[in-house]
C-alpha positions as CSV (number, residue, x, y, z in Angstrom):
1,X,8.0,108.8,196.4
2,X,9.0,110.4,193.1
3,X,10.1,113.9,193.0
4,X,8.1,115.6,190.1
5,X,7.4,118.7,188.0
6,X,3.5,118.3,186.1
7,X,3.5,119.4,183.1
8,X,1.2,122.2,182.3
9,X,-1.5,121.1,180.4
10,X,-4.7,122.7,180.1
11,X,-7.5,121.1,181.8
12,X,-10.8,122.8,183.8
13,X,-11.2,125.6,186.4
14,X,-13.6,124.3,189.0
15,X,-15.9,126.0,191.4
16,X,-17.1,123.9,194.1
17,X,-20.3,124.7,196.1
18,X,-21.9,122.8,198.9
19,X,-24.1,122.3,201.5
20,X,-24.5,119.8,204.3
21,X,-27.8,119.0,205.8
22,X,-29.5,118.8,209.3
23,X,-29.2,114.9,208.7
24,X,-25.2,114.6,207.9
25,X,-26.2,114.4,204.2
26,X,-23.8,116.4,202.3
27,X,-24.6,118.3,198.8
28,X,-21.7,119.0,196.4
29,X,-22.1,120.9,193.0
30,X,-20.1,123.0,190.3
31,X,-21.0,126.5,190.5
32,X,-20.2,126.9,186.7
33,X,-23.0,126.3,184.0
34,X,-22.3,123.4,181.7
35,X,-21.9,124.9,178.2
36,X,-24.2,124.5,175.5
37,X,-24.4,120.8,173.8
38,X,-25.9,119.1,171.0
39,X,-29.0,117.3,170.6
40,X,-27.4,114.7,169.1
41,X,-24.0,113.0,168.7
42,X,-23.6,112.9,164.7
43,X,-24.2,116.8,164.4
44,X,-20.7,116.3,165.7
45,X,-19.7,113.6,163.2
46,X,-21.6,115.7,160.6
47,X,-19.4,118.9,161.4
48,X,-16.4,117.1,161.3
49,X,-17.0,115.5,157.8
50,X,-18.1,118.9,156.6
51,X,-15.6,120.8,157.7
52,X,-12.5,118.0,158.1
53,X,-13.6,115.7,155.3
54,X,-10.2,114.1,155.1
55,X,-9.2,113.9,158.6
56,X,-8.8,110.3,159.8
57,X,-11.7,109.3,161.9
58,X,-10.5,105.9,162.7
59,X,-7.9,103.0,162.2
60,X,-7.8,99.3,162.4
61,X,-4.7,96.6,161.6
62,X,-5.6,94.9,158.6
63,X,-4.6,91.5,157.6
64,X,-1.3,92.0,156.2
65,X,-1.1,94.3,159.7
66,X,-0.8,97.4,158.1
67,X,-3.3,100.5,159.5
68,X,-6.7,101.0,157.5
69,X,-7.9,104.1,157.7
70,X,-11.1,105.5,157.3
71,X,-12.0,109.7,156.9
72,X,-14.7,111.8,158.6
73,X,-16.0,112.0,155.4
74,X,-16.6,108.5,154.3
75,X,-17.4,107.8,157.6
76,X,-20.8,110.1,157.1
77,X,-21.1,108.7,153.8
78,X,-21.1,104.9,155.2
79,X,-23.2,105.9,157.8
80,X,-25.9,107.2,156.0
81,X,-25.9,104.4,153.9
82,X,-26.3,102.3,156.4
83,X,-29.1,104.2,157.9
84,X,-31.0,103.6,154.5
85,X,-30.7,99.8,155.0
86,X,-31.6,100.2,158.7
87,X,-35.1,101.8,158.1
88,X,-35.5,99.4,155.0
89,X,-35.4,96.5,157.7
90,X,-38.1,98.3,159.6
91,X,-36.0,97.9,163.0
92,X,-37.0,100.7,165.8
93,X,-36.5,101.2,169.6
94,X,-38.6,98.0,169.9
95,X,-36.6,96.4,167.0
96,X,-33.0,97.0,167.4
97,X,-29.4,95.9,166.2
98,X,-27.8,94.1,168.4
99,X,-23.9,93.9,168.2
100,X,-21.5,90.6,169.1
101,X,-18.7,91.2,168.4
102,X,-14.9,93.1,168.7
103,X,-13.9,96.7,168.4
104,X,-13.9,97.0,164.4
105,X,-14.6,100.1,161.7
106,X,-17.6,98.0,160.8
107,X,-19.3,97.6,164.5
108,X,-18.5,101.6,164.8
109,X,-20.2,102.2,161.7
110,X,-22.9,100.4,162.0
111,X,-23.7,101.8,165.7
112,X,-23.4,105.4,164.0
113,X,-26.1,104.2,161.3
114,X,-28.0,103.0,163.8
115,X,-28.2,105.8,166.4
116,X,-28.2,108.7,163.1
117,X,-31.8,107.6,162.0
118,X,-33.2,107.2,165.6
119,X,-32.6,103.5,165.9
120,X,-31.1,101.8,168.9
121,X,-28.2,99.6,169.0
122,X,-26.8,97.2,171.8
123,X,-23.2,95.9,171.8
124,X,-22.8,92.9,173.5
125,X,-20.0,90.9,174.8
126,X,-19.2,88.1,172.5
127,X,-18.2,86.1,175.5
128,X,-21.5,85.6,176.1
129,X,-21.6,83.3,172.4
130,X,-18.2,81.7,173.2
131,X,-17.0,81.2,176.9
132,X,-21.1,79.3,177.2
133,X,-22.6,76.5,176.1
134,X,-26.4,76.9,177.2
135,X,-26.2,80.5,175.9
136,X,-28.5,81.2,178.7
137,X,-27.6,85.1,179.2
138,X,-27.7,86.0,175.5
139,X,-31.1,84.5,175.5
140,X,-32.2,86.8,178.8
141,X,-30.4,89.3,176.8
142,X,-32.8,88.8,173.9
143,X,-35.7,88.5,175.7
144,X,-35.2,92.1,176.7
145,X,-34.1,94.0,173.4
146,X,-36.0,91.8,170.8
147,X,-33.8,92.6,168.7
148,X,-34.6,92.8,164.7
149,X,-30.9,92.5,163.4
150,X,-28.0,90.7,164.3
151,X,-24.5,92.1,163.7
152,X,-21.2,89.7,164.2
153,X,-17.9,89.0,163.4
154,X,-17.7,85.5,162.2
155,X,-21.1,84.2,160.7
156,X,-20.4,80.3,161.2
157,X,-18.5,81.3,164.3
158,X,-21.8,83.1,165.8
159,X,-24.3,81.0,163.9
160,X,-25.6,79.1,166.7
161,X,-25.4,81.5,169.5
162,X,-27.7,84.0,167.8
163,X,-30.2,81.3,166.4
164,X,-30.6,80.0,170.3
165,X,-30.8,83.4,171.7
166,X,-32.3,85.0,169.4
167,X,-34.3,82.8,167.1
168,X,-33.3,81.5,163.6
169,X,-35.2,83.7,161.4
170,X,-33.6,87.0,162.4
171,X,-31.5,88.2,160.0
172,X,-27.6,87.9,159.9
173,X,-24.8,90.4,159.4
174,X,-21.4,89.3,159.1
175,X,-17.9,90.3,158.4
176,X,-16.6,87.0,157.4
177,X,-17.7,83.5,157.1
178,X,-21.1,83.1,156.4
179,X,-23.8,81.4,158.3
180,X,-25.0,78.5,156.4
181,X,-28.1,76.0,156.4
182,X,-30.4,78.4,158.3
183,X,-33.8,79.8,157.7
184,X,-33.7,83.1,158.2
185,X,-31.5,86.1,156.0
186,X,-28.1,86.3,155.7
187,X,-26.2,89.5,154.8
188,X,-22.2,90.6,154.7
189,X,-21.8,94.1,156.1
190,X,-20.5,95.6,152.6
191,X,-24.2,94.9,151.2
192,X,-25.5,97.5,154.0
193,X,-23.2,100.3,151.8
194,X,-25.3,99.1,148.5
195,X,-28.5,101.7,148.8
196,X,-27.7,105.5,148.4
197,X,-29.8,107.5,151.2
198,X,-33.6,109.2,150.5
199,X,-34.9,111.7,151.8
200,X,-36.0,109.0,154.5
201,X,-32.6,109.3,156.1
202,X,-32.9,113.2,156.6
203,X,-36.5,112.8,157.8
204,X,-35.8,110.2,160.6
205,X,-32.4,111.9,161.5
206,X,-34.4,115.3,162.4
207,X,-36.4,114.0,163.9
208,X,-33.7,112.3,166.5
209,X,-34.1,114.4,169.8
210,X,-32.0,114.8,173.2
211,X,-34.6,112.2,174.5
212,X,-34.0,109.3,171.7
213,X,-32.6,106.3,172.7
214,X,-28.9,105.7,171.6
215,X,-28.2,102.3,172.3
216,X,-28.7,100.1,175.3
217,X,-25.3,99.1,177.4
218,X,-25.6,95.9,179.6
219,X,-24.3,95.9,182.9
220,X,-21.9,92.8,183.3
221,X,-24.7,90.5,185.2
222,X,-22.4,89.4,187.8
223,X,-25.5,89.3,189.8
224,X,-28.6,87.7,188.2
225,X,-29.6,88.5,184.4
226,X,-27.4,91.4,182.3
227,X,-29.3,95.1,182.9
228,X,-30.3,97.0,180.0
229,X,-29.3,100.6,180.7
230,X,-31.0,103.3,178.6
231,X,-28.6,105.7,177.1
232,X,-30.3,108.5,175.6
233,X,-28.8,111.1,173.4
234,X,-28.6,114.1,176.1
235,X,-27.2,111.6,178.3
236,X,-24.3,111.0,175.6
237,X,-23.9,114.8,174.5
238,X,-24.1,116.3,177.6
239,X,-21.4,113.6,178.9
240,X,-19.1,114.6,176.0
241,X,-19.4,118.0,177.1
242,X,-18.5,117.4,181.0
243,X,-15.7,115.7,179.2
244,X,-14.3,118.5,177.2
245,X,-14.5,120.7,180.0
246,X,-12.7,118.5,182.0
247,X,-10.4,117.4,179.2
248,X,-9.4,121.3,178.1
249,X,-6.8,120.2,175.7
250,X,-9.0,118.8,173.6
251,X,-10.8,121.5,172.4
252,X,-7.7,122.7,170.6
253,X,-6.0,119.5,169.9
254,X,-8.4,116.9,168.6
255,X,-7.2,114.0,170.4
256,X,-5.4,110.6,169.4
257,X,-6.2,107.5,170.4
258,X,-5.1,104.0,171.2
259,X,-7.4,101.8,172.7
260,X,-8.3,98.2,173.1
261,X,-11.1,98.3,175.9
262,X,-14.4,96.5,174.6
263,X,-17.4,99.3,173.3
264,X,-19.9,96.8,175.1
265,X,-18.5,98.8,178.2
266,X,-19.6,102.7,178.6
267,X,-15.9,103.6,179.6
268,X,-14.8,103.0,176.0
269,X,-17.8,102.2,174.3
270,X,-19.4,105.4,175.2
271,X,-16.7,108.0,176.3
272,X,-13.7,107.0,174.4
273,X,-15.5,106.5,171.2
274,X,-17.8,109.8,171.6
275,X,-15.2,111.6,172.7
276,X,-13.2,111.1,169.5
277,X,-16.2,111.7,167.6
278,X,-16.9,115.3,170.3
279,X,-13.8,116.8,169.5
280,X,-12.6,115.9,165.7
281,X,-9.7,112.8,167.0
282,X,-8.5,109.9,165.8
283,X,-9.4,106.2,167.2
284,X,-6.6,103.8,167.0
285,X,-8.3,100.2,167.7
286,X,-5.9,98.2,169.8
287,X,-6.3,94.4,168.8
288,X,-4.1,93.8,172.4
289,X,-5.2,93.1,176.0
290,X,-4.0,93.8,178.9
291,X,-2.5,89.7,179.2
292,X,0.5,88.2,179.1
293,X,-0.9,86.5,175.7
294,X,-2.3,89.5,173.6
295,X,0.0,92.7,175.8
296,X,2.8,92.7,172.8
297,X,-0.3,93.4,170.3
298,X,-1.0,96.8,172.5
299,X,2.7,97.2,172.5
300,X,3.3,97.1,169.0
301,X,1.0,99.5,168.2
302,X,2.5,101.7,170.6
303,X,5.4,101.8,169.3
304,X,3.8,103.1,166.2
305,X,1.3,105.8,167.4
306,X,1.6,108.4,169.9
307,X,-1.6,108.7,172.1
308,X,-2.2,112.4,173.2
309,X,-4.7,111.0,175.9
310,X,-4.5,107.3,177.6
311,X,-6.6,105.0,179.1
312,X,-5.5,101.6,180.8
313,X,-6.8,99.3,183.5
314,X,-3.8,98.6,186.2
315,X,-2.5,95.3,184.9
316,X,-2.5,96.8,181.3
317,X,-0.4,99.9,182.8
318,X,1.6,96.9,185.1
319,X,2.2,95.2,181.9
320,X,3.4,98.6,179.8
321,X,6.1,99.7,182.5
322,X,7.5,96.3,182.1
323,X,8.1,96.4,178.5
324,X,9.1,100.6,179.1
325,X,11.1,99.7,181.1
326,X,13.2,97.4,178.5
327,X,12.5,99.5,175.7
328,X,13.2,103.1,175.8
329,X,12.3,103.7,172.2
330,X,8.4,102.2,173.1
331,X,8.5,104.7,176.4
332,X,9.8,107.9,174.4
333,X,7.5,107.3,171.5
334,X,4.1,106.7,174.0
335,X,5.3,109.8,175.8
336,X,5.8,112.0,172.6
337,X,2.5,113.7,172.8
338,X,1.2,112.7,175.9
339,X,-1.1,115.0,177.4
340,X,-2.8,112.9,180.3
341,X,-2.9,109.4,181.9
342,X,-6.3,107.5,183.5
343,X,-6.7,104.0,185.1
344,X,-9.7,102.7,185.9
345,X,-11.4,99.3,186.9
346,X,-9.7,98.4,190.1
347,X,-7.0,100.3,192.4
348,X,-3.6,101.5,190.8
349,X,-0.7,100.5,193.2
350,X,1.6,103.1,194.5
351,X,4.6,101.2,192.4
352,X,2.8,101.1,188.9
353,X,2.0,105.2,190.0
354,X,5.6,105.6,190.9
355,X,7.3,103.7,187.7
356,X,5.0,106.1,185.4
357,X,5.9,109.0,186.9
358,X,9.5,108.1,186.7
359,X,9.3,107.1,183.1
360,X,7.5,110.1,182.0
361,X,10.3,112.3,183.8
362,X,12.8,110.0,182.0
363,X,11.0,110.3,178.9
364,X,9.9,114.4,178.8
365,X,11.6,115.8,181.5
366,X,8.2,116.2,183.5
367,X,5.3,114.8,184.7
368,X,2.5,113.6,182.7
369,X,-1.0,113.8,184.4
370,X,-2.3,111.0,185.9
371,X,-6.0,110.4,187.1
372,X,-8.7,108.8,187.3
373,X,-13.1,109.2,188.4
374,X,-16.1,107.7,189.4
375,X,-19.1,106.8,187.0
376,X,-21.2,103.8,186.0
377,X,-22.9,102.6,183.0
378,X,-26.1,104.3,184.4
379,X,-23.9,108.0,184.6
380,X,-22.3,107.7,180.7
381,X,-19.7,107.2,182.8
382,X,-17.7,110.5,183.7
383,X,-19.4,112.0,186.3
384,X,-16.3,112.7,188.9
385,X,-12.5,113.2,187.9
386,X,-9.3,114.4,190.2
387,X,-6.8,116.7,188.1
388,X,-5.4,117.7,190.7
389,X,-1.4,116.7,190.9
390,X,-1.7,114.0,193.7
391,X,1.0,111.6,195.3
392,X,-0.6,108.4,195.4
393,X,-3.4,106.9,193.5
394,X,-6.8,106.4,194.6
395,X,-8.5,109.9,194.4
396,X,-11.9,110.0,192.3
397,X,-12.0,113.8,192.5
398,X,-14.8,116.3,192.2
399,X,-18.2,116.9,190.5
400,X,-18.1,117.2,186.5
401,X,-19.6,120.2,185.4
402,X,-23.8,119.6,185.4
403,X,-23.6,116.7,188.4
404,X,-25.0,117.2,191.7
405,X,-23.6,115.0,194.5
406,X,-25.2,113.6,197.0
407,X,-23.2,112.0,200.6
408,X,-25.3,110.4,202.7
409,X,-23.5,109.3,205.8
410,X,-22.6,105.5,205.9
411,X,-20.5,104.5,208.9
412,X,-17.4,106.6,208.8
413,X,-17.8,107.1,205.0
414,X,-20.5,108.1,202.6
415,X,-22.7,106.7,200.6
416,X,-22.5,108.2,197.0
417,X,-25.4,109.7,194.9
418,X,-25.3,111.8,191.8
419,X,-28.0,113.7,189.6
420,X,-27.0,115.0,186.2
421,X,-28.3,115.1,182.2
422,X,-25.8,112.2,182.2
423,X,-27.8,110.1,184.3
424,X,-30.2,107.4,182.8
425,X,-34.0,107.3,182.7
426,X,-33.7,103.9,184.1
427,X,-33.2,100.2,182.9
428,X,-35.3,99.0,179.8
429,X,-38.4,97.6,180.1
430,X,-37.8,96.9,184.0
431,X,-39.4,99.9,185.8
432,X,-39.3,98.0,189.0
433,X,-35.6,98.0,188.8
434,X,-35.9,101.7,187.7
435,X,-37.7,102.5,191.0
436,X,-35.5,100.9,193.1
437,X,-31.9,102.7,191.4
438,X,-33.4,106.3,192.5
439,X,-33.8,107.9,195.9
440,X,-36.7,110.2,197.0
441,X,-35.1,113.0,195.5
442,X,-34.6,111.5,192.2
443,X,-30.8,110.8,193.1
444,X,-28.9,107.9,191.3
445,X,-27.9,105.3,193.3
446,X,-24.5,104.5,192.5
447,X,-23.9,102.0,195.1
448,X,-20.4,103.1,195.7
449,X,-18.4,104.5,199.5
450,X,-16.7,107.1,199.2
451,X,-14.7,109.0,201.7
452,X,-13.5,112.8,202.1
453,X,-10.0,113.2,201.1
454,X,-10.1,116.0,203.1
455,X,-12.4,115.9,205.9
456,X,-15.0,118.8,205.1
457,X,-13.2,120.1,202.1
458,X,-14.5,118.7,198.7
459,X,-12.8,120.8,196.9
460,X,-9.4,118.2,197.5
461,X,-12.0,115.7,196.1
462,X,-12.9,111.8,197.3
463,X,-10.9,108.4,197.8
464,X,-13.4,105.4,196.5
465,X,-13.9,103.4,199.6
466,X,-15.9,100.2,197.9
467,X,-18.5,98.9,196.9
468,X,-21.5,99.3,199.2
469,X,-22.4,95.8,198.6
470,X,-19.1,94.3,198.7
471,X,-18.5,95.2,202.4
472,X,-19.2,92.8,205.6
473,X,-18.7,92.0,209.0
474,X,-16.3,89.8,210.6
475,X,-17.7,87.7,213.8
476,X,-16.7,90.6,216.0
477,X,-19.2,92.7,213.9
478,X,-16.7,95.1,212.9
479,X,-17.2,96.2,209.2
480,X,-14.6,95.5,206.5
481,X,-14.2,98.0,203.5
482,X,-13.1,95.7,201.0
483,X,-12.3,98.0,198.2
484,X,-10.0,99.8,200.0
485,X,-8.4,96.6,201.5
486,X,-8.0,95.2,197.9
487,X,-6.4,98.0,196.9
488,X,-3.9,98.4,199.6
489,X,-3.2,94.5,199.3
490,X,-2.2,94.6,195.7
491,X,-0.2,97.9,196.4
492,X,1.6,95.9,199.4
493,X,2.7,92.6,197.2
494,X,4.5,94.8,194.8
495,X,3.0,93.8,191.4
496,X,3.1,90.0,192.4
497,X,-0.5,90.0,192.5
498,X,-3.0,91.7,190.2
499,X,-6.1,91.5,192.5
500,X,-7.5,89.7,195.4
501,X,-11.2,88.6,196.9
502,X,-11.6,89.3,200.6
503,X,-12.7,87.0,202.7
504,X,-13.7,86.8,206.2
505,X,-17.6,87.0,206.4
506,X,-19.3,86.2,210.0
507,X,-15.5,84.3,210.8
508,X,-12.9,85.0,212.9
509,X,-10.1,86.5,210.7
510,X,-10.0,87.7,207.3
511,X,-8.4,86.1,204.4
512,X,-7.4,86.6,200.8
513,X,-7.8,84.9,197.5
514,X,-5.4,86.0,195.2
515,X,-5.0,86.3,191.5
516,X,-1.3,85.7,190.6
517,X,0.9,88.0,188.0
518,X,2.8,85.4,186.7
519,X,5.7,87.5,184.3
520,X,6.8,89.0,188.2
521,X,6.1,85.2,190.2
522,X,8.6,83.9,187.2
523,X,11.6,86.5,188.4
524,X,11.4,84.7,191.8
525,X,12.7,81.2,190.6
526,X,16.0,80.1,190.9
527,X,17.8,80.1,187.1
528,X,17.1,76.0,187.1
529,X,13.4,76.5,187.0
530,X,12.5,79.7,184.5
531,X,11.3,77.1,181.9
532,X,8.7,75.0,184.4
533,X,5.0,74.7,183.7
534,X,3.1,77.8,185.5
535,X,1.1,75.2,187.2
536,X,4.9,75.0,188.7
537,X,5.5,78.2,189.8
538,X,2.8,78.7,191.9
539,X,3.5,75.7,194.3
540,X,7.2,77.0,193.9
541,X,9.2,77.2,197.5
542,X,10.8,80.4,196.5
543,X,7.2,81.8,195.5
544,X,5.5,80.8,198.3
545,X,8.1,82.1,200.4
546,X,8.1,86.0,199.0
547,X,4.2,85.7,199.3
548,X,4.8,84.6,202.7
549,X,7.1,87.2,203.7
550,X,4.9,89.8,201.6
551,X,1.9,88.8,203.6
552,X,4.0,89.2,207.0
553,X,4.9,92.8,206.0
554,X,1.3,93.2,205.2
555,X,0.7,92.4,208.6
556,X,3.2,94.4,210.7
557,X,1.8,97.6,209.4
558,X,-1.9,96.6,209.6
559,X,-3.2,98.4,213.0
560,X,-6.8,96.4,213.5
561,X,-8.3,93.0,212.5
562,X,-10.4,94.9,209.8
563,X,-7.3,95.5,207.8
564,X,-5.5,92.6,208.4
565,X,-4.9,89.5,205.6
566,X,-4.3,86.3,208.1
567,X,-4.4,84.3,204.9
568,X,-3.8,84.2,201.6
569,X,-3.8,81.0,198.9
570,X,-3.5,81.9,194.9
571,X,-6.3,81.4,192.5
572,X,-4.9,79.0,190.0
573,X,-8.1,78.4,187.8
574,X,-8.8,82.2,186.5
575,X,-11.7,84.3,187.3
576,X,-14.6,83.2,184.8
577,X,-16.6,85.7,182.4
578,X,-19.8,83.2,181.9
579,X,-20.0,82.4,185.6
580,X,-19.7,86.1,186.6
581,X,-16.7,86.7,188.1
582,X,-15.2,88.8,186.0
583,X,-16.1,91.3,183.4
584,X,-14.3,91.1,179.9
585,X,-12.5,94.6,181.2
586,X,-11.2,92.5,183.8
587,X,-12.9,93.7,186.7
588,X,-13.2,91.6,189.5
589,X,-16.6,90.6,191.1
590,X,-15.8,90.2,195.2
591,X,-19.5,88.9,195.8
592,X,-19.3,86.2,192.2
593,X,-16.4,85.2,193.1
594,X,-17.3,84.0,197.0
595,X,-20.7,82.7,195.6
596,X,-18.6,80.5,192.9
597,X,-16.0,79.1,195.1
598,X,-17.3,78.4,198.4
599,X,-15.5,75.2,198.2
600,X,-12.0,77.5,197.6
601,X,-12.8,79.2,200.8
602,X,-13.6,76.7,202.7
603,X,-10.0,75.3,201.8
604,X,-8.5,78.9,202.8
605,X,-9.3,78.6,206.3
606,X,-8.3,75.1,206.2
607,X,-4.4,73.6,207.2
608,X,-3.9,72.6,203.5
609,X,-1.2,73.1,201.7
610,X,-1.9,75.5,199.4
611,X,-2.8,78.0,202.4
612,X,-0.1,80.3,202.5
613,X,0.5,81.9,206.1
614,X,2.8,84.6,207.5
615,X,6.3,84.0,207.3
């Protein structure tokens, strides 16, 4: 464990109060008010552009990989422009713009135009156009939204995705490479800048209301057809200002930014990019990813700019110790200003916790913050966080200021449901599934275990304990809580593996399908073999045989057949996007995965060779 001193940064003062029913259900909720918030996000972006006209709203490499910038000020200026064009189209709640493509100036402009006159966007993952051939979930995807517009990067690129999702007469807007041969309109994004605003703009801007539509956010459609999730203006403001209350600092510091995580995900779609917008901050765009192809892109710009706040899923943050690690000058400069760490999207293992820790100490003499929560797409997300200084990872924290929490007894855990302004009407045009995402009591659902990190005390907040859905039974009928096993698996390999599918339903044992970090499977070869093909490494005697003995440790301090891996065997093919096994965040789909690869499994409990078994 790591010997530390936090550093004192400001964050919220909670008061907990609770209440636990006749039943076992348990009530949690913040005795503090939530403050006052807008009706609306762009009276934010409009008080910033008034007020901070020159301040830097957001930044983007360009091609000769220098930093374009882009004020508060134009940024209203563009906006209303665009809004113009918008209500020129005639698109509406029924109409709406729909969004393939990266993280860019122009997508972020275009979803302000959209939302500032009261019409909806939705930003959807452009794997859906690429990593598919049948296009078959864009299509569902356009079945629901109807969309009037089409935004994308690349017009040829695009061309037939949109036409055989969406139809070929809707009209086209492109960054580069125009769409050619095709019936309906075609349009580069600089001709939505060419009308100056009416009086139009200003009329449908008032009358935008806490109970407009934003923009619809899919849900990544791991299981059946991609969810439309209504995000409404109150929903967005009132989650900005949970955010700021939580997030202290950055009511006096406008914050600074560097971020690569898609905005067809709420966690940086919605929070990240409002919360810049909330509190006056920069937005750094991060071409990079957290791969071994695309991490020296984040790294770069690291080097360059100092976040004050940080988001990273636990590979990414895997991947950045690494290179800290090497590179003093990248750790000092991305600990400069520093005011607070988060991971999210899987489980952060005590090593990657540990190596930040250190480095930060290295780096600033202290401890930078590190966190993380528990939302949804359906909650804007933030709707739990853990401030507190902790030793290990895993703690989701306490209510956000405005959220009710509901525990409903599940086993030896709890079953998680929250109510809040942050929580969303329902799913779009599906009020079946609306129904059926609400208790009695007009509770979310969130679908997530959670378990007292305290017993009886929520004040010390909650450790995630899975998926609902995720968990089974072995053949003894004992239940398996396979988020927390995932977790502790990772943690136990040391940063060898990334993540892992449990496996073991109605059978005798459980076992493991691994997904392989192959920068740390590399350190294990002799000297003779660093240079062989990665298909190579994995069937690599010196690999197997650290897995091997990982797996035996594994074992010695498992206490029950619940919590212990008999089996493991790597995933060489990756986890795919357009068969839904994994989101384009990277987050692993345990139930996908096992639907997909039956045949995989079947092999894991097999005497093949690629079974890899206690040492």
């Amino acid at each position: 464990m790591v010997e530390s001193v936090t550093h004192k940064v400001k964050l919220w003062s909670p008061v907990l109060e609770w209440e636990t029913k006749p039943d076992g259900t348990v009530l949690v909720w913040r005795k503090d008010e939530i403050r006052q918030y807008p009706d609306k996000l762009n009276e934010r972006l409009i008080y910033w552009a008034t007020n901070h006209p020159g301040r830097i709203w957001m930044a983007q490499r360009n091609e000769e990989g220098g930093w374009r910038r882009i004020s508060y000020g134009c940024a209203l200026d563009q906006v209303r422009r665009i809004s113009q064009t918008l209500l020129d189209f005639r698109l509406s709640t029924d109409r709406p713009v729909a969004i393939i493509g990266e993280n860019s100036i122009e997508h972020g402009l275009l979803a302000l135009g959209a939302q500032h006159v009261g019409i909806p966007s939705a930003a959807i993952s452009p794997a859906y156009a690429t990593l598919s051939t049948d296009f078959q979930k864009l299509a569902e995807i356009g079945r629901q939204l109807t969309p009037g517009l089409v935004f994308v990067d690349d017009g040829a690129r695009f061309q037939k995705a949109v036409e055989t999702a969406f139809g070929a007469n809707i009209p086209i807007v492109y960054l580069r490479n125009p769409p050619e041969d095709r019936p309906g309109p075609s349009y580069h994004f600089n001709q939505l800048l060419d009308k100056k605003p009416t009086v139009e703009v200003d009329d449908a801007y008032n009358e935008v209301g806490p109970d407009t539509i934003a923009k619809f956010l899919f849900t990544s459609g791991t299981t059946g057809s991609p969810k439309a999730v209504i995000q409404t203006q109150r929903m967005m403001c009132s989650n900005m200002e949970m955010v700021a209350d939580c997030y202290a600092f950055m009511r006096e510091e406008p914050p600074v930014l560097v971020d690569w995580a898609p905005w067809n995900h709420v966690a940086s779609g919605t929070k990240v990019f409002n919360l810049t917008i909330y509190n006056g901050g920069t937005y750094y765009i991060d071409g990079g990813k957290p791969t071994p192809a695309l991490i020296g892109e984040t790294i770069r710009n690291l080097r360059e700019v100092s976040p004050t706040w940080y988001f990273n899923v636990p590979a990414g943050f895997d991947m950045l110790v690494h290179a800290m690690r090497e590179d003093p000058a990248l750790r000092d400069n991305f600990f400069k200003d520093l005011k607070m760490l988060m991971y999210a999207g899987a489980g952060l293992a005590q090593h990657t916790w540990d190596a930040l820790t250190q480095l930060s100490i290295e780096s600033l003499g202290y401890c930078i913050p590190l966190g993380t929560g528990l939302g949804a797409t359906e909650t804007t997300p933030f709707s739990l966080y853990c401030t507190d200084p902790q030793d290990h990872p895993g703690n989701v924290g306490i209510p956000a200021v405005g959220v009710t929490v509901k525990l409903v007894p599940y086993g030896d855990k709890y079953e998680i449901r929250l109510k809040g302004p942050n929580i969303t009407p329902g799913y779009w045009r599906n009020p079946e599934l609306t129904e059926k995402a609400f208790d009695e009591e007009g509770f979310y659902k969130l679908g997530d275990a959670v378990r007292f990190a305290v017993p009886g005390d929520p004040t010390k907040g909650f450790y995630f304990a899975g998926r609902t859905a995720e968990n089974f039974k072995l053949q003894t009928g004992t239940w398996i809580a396979v988020g927390q096993l995932r977790a502790q698996l990772v943690d136990q390999f040391g940063g060898l593996i990334r993540d892992a599918v449990i496996t073991g339903e109605n059978r005798e044992e459980l076992g493991a399908l691994v997904l392989p970090f192959l920068p740390e499977l590399r350190e294990l070869l002799p000297a003779e073999d660093k240079g062989i093909p990665d298909e190579q490494v994995y069937a690599h005697p010196a690999v197997r045989k650290v897995l091997a003995d990982k797996l035996a440790a594994h074992q010695r301090q498992a206490n029950a057949s619940s919590n212990r891996i008999m089996r493991i065997m790597i995933m060489v093919e990756p986890p795919r996007f357009d068969k839904g096994e994994v989101t384009d965040k990277g987050s692993l789909n345990q139930r996908a995965v096992l639907t997909q690869r039956e045949a995989l499994v079947e092999e894991l409990y097999s005497t093949g060779g690629n079974v890899i078994l206690a040492s």
